[in-house]
Structures are given as C-alpha cells and as structure tokens.
C-alpha positions as CSV (number, residue, x, y, z in Angstrom):
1,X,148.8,101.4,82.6
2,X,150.9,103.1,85.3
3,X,150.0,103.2,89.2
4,X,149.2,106.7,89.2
5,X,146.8,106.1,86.0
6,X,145.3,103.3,88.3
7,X,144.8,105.3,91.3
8,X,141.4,107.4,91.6
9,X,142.3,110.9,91.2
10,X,142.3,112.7,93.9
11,X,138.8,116.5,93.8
12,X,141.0,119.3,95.2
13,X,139.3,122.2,95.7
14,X,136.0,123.3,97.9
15,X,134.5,121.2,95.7
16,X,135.3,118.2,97.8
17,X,133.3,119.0,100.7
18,X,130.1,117.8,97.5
19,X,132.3,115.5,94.7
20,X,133.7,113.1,97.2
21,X,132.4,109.9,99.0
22,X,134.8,111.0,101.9
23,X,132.7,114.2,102.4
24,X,129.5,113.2,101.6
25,X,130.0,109.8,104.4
26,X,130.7,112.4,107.0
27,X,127.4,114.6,106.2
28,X,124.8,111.5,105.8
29,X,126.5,109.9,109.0
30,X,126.1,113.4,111.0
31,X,122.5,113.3,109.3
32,X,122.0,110.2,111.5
33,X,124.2,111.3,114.4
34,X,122.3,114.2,114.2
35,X,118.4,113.0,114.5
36,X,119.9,110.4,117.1
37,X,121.0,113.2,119.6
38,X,117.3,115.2,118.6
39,X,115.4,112.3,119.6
40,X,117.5,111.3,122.4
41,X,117.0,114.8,124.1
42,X,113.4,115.2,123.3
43,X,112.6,112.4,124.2
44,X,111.7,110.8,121.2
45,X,113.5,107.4,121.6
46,X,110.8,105.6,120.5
47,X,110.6,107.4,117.1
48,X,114.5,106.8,117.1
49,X,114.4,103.1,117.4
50,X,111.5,102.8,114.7
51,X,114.7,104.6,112.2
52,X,116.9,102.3,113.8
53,X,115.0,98.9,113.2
54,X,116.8,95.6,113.4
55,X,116.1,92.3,113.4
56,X,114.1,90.4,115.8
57,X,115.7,88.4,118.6
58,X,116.9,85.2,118.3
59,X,114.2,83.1,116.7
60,X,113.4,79.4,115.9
61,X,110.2,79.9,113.8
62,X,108.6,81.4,111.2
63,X,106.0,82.2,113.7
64,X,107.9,84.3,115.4
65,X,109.4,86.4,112.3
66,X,105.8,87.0,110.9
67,X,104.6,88.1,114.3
68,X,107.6,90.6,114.3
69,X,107.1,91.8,110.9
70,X,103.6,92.5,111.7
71,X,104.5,94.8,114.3
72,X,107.6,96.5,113.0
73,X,107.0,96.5,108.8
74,X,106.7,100.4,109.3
75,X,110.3,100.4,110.9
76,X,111.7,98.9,107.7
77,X,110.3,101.3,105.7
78,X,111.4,104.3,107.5
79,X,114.8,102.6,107.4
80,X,114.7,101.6,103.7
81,X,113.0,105.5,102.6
82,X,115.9,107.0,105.1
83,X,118.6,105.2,103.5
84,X,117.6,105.4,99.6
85,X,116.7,109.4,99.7
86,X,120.1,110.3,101.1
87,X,122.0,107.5,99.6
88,X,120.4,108.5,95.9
89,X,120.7,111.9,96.4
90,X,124.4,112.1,97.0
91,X,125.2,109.6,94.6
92,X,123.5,111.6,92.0
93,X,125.5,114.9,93.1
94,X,128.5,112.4,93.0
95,X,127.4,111.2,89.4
96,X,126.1,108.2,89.4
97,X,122.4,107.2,87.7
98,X,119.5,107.1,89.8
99,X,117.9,105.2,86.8
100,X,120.1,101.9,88.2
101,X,121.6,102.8,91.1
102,X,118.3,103.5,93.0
103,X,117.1,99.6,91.9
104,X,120.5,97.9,92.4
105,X,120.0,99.3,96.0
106,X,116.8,98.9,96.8
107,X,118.0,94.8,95.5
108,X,121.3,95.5,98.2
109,X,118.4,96.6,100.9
110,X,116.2,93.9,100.6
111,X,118.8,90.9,100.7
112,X,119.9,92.6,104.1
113,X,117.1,92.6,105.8
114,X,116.7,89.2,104.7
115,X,120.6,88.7,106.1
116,X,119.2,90.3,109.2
117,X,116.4,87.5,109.7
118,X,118.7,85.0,108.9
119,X,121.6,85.6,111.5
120,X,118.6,86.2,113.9
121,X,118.1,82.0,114.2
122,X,118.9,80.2,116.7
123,X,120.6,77.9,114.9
124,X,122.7,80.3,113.0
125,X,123.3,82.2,115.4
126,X,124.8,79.2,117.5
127,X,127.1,78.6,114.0
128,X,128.3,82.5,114.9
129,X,127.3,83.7,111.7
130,X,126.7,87.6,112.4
131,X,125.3,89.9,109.5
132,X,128.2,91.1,108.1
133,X,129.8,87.6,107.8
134,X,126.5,86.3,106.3
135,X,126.7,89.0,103.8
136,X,129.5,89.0,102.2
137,X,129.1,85.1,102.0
138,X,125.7,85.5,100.7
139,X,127.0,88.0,98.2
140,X,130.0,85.8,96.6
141,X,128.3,82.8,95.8
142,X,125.6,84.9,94.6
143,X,128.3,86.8,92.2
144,X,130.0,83.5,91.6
145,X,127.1,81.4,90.9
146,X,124.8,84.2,88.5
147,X,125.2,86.6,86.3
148,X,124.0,90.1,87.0
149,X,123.7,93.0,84.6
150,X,126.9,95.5,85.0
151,X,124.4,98.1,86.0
152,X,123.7,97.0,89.1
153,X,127.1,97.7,90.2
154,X,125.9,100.9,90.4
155,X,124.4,99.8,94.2
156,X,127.0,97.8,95.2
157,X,128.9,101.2,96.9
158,X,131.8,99.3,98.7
159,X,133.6,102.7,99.8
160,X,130.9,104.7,100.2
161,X,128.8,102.5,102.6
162,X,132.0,101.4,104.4
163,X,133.1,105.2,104.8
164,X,129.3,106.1,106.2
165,X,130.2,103.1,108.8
166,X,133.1,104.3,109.9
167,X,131.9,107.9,110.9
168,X,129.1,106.0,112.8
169,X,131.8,103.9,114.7
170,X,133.0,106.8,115.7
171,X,130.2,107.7,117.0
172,X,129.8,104.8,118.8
173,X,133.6,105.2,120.9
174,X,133.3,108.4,122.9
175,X,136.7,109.5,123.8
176,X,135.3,108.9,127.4
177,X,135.5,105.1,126.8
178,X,139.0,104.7,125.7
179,X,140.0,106.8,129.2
180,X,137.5,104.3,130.9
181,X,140.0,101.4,129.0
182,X,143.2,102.5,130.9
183,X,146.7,102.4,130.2
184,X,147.1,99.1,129.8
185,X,144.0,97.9,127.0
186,X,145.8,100.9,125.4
187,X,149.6,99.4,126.0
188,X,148.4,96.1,124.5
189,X,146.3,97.6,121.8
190,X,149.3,99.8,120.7
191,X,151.8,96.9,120.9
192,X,149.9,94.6,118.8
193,X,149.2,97.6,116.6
194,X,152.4,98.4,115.7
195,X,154.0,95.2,115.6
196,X,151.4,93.7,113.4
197,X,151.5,96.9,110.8
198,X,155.6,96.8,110.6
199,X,155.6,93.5,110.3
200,X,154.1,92.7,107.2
201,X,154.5,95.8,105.4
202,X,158.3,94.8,106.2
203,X,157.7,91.1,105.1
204,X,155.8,92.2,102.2
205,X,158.2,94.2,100.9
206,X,160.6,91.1,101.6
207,X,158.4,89.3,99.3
208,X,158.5,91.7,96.6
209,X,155.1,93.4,97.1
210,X,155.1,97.1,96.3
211,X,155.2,99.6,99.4
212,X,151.0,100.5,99.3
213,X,149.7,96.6,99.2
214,X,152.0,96.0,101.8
215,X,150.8,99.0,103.8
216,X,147.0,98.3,103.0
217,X,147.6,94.7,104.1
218,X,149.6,95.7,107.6
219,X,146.7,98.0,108.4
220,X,143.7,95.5,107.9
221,X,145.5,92.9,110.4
222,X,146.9,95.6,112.6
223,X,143.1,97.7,113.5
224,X,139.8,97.2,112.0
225,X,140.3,94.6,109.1
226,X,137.9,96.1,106.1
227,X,137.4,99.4,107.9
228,X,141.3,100.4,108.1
229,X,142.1,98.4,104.5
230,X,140.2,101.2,102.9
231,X,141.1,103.5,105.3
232,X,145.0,102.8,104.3
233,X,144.1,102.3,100.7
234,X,143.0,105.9,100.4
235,X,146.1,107.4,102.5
236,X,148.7,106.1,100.3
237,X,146.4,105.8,96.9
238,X,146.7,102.6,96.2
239,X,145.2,100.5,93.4
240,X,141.6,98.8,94.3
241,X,142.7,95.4,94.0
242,X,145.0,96.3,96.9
243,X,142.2,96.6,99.4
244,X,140.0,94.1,97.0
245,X,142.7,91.6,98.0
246,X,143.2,93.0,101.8
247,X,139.4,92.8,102.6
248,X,139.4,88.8,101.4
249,X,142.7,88.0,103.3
250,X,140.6,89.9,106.7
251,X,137.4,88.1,106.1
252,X,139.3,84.6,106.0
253,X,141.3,85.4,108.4
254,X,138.6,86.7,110.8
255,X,136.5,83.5,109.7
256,X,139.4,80.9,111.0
257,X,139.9,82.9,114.2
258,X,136.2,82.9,115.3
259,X,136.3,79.3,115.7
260,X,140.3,79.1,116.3
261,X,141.2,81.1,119.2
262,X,137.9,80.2,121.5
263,X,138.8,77.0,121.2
264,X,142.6,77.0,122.2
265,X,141.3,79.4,125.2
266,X,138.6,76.4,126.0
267,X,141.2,73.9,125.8
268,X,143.4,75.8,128.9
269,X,139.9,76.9,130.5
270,X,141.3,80.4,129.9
271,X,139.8,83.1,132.4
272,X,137.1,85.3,131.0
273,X,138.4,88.4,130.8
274,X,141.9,86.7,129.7
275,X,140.2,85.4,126.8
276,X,137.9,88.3,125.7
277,X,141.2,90.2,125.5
278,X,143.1,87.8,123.3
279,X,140.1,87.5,121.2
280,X,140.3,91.5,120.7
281,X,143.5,91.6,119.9
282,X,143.7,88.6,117.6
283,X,140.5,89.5,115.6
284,X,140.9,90.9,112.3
285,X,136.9,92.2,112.0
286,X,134.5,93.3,114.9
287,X,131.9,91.6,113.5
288,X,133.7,88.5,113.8
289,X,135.2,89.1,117.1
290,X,132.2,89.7,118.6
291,X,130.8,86.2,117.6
292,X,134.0,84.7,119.2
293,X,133.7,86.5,122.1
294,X,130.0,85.5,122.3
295,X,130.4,82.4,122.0
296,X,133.2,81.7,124.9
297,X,131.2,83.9,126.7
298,X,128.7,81.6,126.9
299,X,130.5,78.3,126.8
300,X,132.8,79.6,130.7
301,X,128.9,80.7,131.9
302,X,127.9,77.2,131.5
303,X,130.6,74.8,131.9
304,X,132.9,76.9,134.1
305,X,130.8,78.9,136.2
306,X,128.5,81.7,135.1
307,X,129.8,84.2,137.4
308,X,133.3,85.5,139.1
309,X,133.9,86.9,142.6
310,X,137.4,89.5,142.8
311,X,137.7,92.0,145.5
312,X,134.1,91.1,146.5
313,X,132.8,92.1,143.4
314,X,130.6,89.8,141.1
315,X,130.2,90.1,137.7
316,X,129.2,87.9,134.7
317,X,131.5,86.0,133.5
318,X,129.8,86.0,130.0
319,X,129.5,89.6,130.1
320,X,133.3,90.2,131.3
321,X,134.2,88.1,128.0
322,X,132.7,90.5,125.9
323,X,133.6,93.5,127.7
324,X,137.3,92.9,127.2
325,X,136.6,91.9,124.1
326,X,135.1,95.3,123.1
327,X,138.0,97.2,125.2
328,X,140.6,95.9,123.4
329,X,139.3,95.7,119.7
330,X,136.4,98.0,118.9
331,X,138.1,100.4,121.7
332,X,141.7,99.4,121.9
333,X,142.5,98.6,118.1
334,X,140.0,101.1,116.7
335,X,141.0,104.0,117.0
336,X,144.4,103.2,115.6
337,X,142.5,103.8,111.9
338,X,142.9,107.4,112.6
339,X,146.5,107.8,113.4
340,X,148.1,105.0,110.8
341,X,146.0,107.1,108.1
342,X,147.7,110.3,109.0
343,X,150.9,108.6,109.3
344,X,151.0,107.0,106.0
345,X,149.4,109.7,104.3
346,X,152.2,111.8,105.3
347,X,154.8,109.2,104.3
348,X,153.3,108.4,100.7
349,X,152.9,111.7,99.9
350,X,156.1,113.2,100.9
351,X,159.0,110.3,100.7
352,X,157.2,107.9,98.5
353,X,155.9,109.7,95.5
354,X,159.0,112.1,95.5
355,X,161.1,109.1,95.1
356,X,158.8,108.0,92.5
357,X,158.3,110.9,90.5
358,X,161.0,113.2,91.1
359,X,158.7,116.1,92.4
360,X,158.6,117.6,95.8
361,X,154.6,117.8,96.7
362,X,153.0,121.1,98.4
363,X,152.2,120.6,101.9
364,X,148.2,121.1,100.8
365,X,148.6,117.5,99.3
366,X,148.9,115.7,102.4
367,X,145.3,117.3,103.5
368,X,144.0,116.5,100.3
369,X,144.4,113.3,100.3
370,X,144.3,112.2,104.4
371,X,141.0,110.4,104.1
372,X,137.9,112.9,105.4
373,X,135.9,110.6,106.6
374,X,138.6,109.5,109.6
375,X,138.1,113.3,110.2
376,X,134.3,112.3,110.5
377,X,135.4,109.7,112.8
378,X,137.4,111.4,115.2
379,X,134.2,114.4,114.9
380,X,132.1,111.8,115.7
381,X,134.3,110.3,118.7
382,X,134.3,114.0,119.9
383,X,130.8,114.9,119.7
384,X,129.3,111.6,121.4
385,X,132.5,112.0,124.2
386,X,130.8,115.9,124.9
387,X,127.3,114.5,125.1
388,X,128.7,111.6,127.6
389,X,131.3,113.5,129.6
390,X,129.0,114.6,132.2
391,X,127.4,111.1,133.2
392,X,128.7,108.4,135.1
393,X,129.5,104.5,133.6
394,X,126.0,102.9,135.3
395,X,124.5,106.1,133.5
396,X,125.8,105.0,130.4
397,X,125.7,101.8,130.0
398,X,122.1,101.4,131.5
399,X,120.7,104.7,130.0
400,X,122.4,106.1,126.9
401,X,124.0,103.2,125.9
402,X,120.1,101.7,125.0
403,X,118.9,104.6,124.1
404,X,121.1,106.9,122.1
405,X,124.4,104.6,121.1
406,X,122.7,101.8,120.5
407,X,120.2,103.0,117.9
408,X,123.6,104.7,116.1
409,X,125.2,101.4,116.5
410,X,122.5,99.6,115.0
411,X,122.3,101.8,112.0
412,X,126.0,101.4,111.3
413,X,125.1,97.2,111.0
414,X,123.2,98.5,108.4
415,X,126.1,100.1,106.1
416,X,128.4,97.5,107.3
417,X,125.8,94.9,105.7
418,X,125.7,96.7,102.9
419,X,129.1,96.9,103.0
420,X,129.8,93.6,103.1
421,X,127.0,92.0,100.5
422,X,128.4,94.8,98.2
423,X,131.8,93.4,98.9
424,X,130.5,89.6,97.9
425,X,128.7,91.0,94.9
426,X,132.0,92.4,93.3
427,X,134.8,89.9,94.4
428,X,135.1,87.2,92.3
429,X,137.2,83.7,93.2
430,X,139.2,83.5,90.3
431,X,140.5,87.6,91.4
432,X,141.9,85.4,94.4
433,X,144.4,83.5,92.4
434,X,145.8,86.0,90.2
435,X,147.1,87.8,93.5
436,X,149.4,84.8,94.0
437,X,151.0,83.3,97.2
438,X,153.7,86.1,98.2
439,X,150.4,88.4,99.6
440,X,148.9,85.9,101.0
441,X,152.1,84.6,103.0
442,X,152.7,88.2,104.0
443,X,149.3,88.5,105.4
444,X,149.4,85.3,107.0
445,X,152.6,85.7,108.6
446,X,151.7,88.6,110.1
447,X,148.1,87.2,111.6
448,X,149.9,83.8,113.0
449,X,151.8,86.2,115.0
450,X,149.0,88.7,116.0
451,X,147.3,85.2,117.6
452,X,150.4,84.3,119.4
453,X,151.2,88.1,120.5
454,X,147.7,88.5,121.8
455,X,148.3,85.5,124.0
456,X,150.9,86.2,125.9
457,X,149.9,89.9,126.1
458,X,146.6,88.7,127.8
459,X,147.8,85.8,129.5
460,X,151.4,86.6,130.8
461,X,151.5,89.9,130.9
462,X,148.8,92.1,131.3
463,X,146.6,88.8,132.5
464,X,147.4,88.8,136.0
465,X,147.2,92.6,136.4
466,X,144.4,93.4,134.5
467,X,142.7,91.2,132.6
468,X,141.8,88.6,135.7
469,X,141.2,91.9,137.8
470,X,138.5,93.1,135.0
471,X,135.7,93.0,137.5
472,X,136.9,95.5,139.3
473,X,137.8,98.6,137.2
474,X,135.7,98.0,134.2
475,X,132.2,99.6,133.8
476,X,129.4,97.8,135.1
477,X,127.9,95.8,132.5
C-alpha cells in the first residue's frame, strides 16, 4: 500500500466544518470556553467549578478521598454527562457507533478519575507522577497485559481528545501573556524551536527516514511533544505510526528528563528561575515539565532558601521555578504548534507532493489541509487575550486566573487524560521494535542537544540578564 493510500483522506467541502475531528474539537472546546466566560461574568463560578471538578488535594488516606467524594460526587457527574453528550453526539455525526463508543468511553472516564485520585497521593505525587503520565502508563500495561474487544477502540479517540485539548490550551495562553514573557523567553523559546525542529528532520533524513516522520519527530521535541506530533502529523499527512512512534519517543523522553535535568541543576545548586527555564526548554511534555519544575521548586525552598531578594523585591523561590518554567514551555515553546503547522503544511503540499506526484496542487489545498483546530487555538488565544487585555497581572493571576482559566485549564487535564490513557490503550511494545533504531537515534540526537542548548541558554546567556532577574519583571505569583 502506497503513502497516499495510508494517509486519512483529507473532507473538502463545507462539509468539514461537521465530518472532521478538526472542526468538531474547535466547536465542543468553544462549548466549554463558552459556559466558562457565561459563568465567569455572571457570577456563576461556583456552578463553573462543579463542571470543572478535579481531584482532591494531595491526600494520604482513604479517609480523605471518601470525605471528598461525598461532597463533590455531583461534580463528577456533571463532568462525565458534559463530556459523553457532546463527545457521543459528534462522534455519531462523525460516524462512529454510539452502541460501543458511548461504553468504551464511559470505561476511558472512569479509569481517569480513578488516574485523578491516584496522582493526588502524597506519595505519588512526591514520585512526580502527574495524570497524564499516569495514564498513558496505566493504559499500556493494561493493553499489553489483557485483551480487550476491538470495539472498544471505538473510545479510545487519540486525535480527537488531543485536538479538543489543544483549543483549550489556547485558551489557557492569552496573547497578553506571551507580551508579559518578553523578548528574551521568546528569543530562547525560538532558538531552541528552530534548532531542535531542523535538526532532526535534517538527521532523520540522514538516517534514511522519509521527509514527514522526520518532520513529525522534529516537531514533538521542538514545542509541545504529543500536542505538536499530531499537530505536524496532520500538516504534512503523514502515516499514523509516524506520530504513534513520535508520541512514545516524547513520553520517554519527557519521562528521563523529569528526573534528569532537576537533578544536574541540584548538583550546581542552579538558581531558581535559571532552572525553571532550562527545564522549559528541555521538556518534551507539559505535563512532565511541570512535575520537574515542581519538584526543584520545592527541593531550592527547602535546602537552599525558600525565598530570593533582587532589587528589593521578594519572591518565592518555589514559585519563580515554576513561573519560568511555564514562560518558557507552555508560553514560550507553545505557541510554536501554530506557526510550524502552517509552515509545513505549506511545504508538503506545494514542494513535497509535486515532487512526488508530478501535479502542481491549487492553492485551496494548503487550507484544506492546515490543521483547524490550531485555528481553534490561536481563536482561543485571541478570545481569552480580549477578555484579559483590560486587567492588570495581580488582577489576573489572583482573580481570573482561579476563577475563569483555571476551571478551562482543568477541563483540558481532562482530554489530555483521555488523551493519554487512549494513547496506552492502542500502543503496543512490540509496535516499538519494528520502528527500528535509525528513529529513535534521530529523536534522541536531537533531545541530548535540546538539554544541553537549554543550559547554556538559561545559564550563560540569558541567565544573568533575565532569568536571575525573574523577580523583578515577571507577574506576581
């Protein structure tokens, strides 16, 4: 079978905007962008947060879950009836079963809630094991260990709950925040962006991989790890065991750097914001990052000192970490989903495929098949950045932040958990080996150098100018 008989085929038409999971992401995510903005304004937070529900705060018995069960079981079910009406709905226009995909969801629901409760322990938690890492661990030895009936894979909605997520990040970074960033989160963010993306599509093509896994691959190590692999995957049509394979090498990846790069930044007694930076731009999964960030957050707070003083200003040491952690990956790296998209849609459709086939392509292709849902995103970006133009940073970090992005935020866990179980449920190991060594080394290649880029970025040269000055021109957290 060739490539192109491999490759989804691509709804033209205005029936896109109700036969694709692109479209239909961007409608249930403005569904939810939507009631978040209603209840914000009319005061209705509290109904908000009951949509929203997560999981309780970090807890160390089963005391303490009961208890928060008893007072939140009607959250979960609001959550679980939001989700499965508009996730059965549209997957019914798309053409899938209700009959099985309705029950191989409601199985994908209830698994993460229990992945919720689970990354809530202490203990857990300590082990930086956030949901999304849980769940997609959960989910392969679950597939590797049992057999389930093919019709469950009905639930398992990789693309679809990933796209839904990624509207919803966008969401979540108001254009407002990357100017709050500065030049130079964005100077390091592009730098690491660019080199990492170039360089392995360029060793990968070295290495005898085809043009679209190498550009699938260069994306997931050069932005958002599962979010941009899919993202990429889509711009250039690749095959799914492109971004199959590209999601495994990120989660590994992200998995050795959680523990990895803390630990060389311990080992100097590397300043807060230094290392929150590095960790950004090193990360290959927010998710992950976060969990590294975290956790040398909290190790400088109590063996360094739990505070810093610069310019007579005092700020939290653990809360710098994480602030220049989220400047520099979920802000920084982010957006670059977006833009390398467009830019490799463009390329694939009008060098790549007329190499290929010999046939010039209208200039209409390129828009049908640019991903929608980064539309959604940058929608998203620019709706939230409207609604938090006019207030200042205390404003929104102490007021909207709570209130309006972090309910958003907290239903995004949700797809991403979905996203990531789903993942678990239809990866098999042995699919690992087949790939064979030359993706792997082009993938590796390019995140050994990402590590050691981010550190002299964030130590050398933007350290002493920014980074150590973080205190002073970031938003008070």
């Amino acid at each position: 079978m060739s490539d192109s008989e491999e490759r989804v085929e691509v709804v033209r038409g205005v029936q896109t905007l109700w036969k694709t999971e692109d479209w239909w992401a961007v409608w249930m995510a403005f569904i939810v962008i939507g009631i978040a903005l209603y209840c914000y304004y009319t005061g209705k937070v509290t109904a908000l947060k009951t949509l929203a529900v997560s999981a309780p705060g970090k807890w160390t018995s089963w005391n303490q879950v009961i208890a928060y069960f008893q007072k939140n079981w009607f959250g979960y079910i609001v959550n679980y009836v939001f989700w499965a009406v508009i996730f059965t709905i549209s997957s019914k226009i798309l053409g899938f079963r209700v009959k099985t995909f309705l029950p191989s969801f409601t199985f994908v629901y209830l698994v993460s809630v229990a992945i919720f409760i689970v990354a809530a322990n202490k203990v857990v938690h300590n082990y930086n094991l956030e949901p999304p890492i849980l769940a997609v661990i959960l989910g392969l030895i679950l597939s590797n260990v049992f057999k389930f009936p093919k019709w469950m894979d009905d639930g398992f909605r990789v693309e679809y709950y990933i796209k839904t997520g990624i509207v919803l990040l966008g969401a979540t970074l108001p254009f407002t925040l990357i100017y709050m960033a500065g030049p130079y989160v964005i100077a390091q963010a592009a730098t690491v962006a660019i080199t990492a993306f170039l360089l392995i599509y360029f060793v990968g093509q070295k290495l005898g991989l085809n043009k679209r896994t190498s550009a699938v691959l260069g994306a997931g190590a050069a932005v958002c790890g599962v979010s941009a692999s899919i993202a990429m995957a889509a711009a250039v049509r690749a095959k799914k065991e492109d971004y199959v394979f590209g999601i495994a090498a990120v989660i590994i990846a992200a998995i050795i750097a959680i523990f990895l790069v803390p630990a060389l930044a311990m080992s100097i007694q590397m300043h807060p914001g230094e290392a929150g930076a590095w960790i950004g731009t090193s990360e290959f999964a927010d998710a992950a990052g976060f969990a590294a960030a975290e956790w040398y957050g909290e190790w400088y707070a109590s063996h360094i000192s739990p505070t810093i003083t610069i310019g007579g200003v005092t700020a939290n040491t653990h809360e710098l970490t994480i602030w220049a952690y989220t400047l520099m990956k979920v802000i920084g790296r982010d957006i670059w989903i977006g833009l390398w998209a467009f830019i490799m849609a463009k390329v694939a459709t009008t060098r790549w495929e007329v190499e290929e086939e010999g046939i010039r392509p209208s200039p209409m292709e390129i828009w049908w098949r640019f991903p929608k849902f980064v539309i959604g995103f940058l929608i998203a970006s620019a709706v939230m950045t409207a609604v938090t133009v006019s207030v200042d940073s205390y404003t929104y970090m102490h007021v909207m932040k709570p209130n309006l992005i972090g309910p958003i935020k907290t239903m995004r866990t949700w797809t991403f958990i979905f996203t990531f179980f789903s993942i678990g449920m239809t990866t098999r190991f042995r699919e690992f080996v087949k790939f064979g060594a030359r993706p792997w080394a082009a993938f590796f290649i390019g995140a050994v150098v990402v590590v050691i880029l981010g550190f002299i970025l964030s130590h050398y040269v933007f350290g002493p100018i920014a980074w150590q000055k973080l205190p002073l021109w970031a938003p008070r957290v």
